[in-house]
N, C-alpha and C positions, 0 to 999 in steps of 0.2 A: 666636068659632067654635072647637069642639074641634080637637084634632091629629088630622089623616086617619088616624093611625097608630095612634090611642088603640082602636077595637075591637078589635083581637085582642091586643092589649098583655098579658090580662089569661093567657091561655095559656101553661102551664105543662106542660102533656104535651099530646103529639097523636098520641094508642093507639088503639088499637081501642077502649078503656072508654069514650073520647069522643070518637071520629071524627063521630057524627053530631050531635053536640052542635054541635062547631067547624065542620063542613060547614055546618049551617042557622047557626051565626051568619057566618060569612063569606061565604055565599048572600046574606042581608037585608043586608050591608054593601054587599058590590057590589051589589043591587038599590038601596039608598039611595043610590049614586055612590060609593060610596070606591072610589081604585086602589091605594091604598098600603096593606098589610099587614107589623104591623112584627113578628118571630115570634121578637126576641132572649130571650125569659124562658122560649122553650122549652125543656125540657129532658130530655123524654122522649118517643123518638118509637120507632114501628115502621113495619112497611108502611104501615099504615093511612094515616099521613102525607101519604104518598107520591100513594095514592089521593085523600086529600081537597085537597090542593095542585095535581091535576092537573082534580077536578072543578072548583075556584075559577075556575083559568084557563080552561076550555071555557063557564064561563058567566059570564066576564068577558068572552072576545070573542067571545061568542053576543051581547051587549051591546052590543057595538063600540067596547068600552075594552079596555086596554091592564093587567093588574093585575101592579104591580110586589110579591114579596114579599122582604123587606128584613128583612135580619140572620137568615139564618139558621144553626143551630147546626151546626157541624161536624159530628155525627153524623148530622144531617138532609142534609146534603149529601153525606154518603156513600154516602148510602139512595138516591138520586136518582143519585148517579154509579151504584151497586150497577147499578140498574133502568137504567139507559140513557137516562133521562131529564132528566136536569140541566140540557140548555139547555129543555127545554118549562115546564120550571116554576118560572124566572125569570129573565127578559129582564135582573136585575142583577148575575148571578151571570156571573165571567167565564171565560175560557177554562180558567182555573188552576183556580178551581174546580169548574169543570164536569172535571178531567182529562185536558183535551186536551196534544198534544205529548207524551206519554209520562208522561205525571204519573200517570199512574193504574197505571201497570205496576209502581208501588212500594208501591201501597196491595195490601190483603187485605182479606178476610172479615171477621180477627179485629180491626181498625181502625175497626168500625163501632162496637163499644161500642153493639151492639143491644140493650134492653130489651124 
């Protein structure tokens, strides 16, 4: 049986150039059963990210699962702290790095190394 982590593995940016690209193959993953998305090879993200990581999880528990997304890259978790959204869009990511307790009052704009 493949590693549940193996579809998105292959993800290397998550831009706007290929937001909808990675939106329908993460869509068909969670429609096949996977909950685990592993997102460490990413390496270039923008908004767009942000968008398609928050559509995964509204039609992962439209589903009635649970999708954990797993390894993601500093810059992606800035973009999520940025947006105010870091605990909705993964239940693995913790308080730290979500920037809770003041963690975040030492971060800036210029810390996101946005592409």
């Amino acid at each position: 049986m493949p590693d549940p982590l193996d579809t998105l593995q292959s993800l290397t940016s998550l831009t706007v150039h290929n937001a909808t690209l990675a939106l329908e193959q993460g869509m068909a993953a969670i429609r096949s059963g996977q909950t685990r998305f592993d997102l460490r090879n990413v390496k270039a993200v923008d908004s767009a990210a942000v968008s398609v990581m928050l559509t995964w999880q509204r039609a992962a528990q439209e589903a009635g699962a649970v999708l954990e997304l797993n390894n993601l890259p500093t810059n992606l978790k800035n973009l999520t702290k940025l947006y105010g959204v870091c605990a909705l869009v993964s239940s693995t990511l913790s308080a730290e790095d979500c920037g809770t307790a003041g963690a975040h009052a030492a971060r800036s704009p210029s810390d996101l190394h946005h592409h």
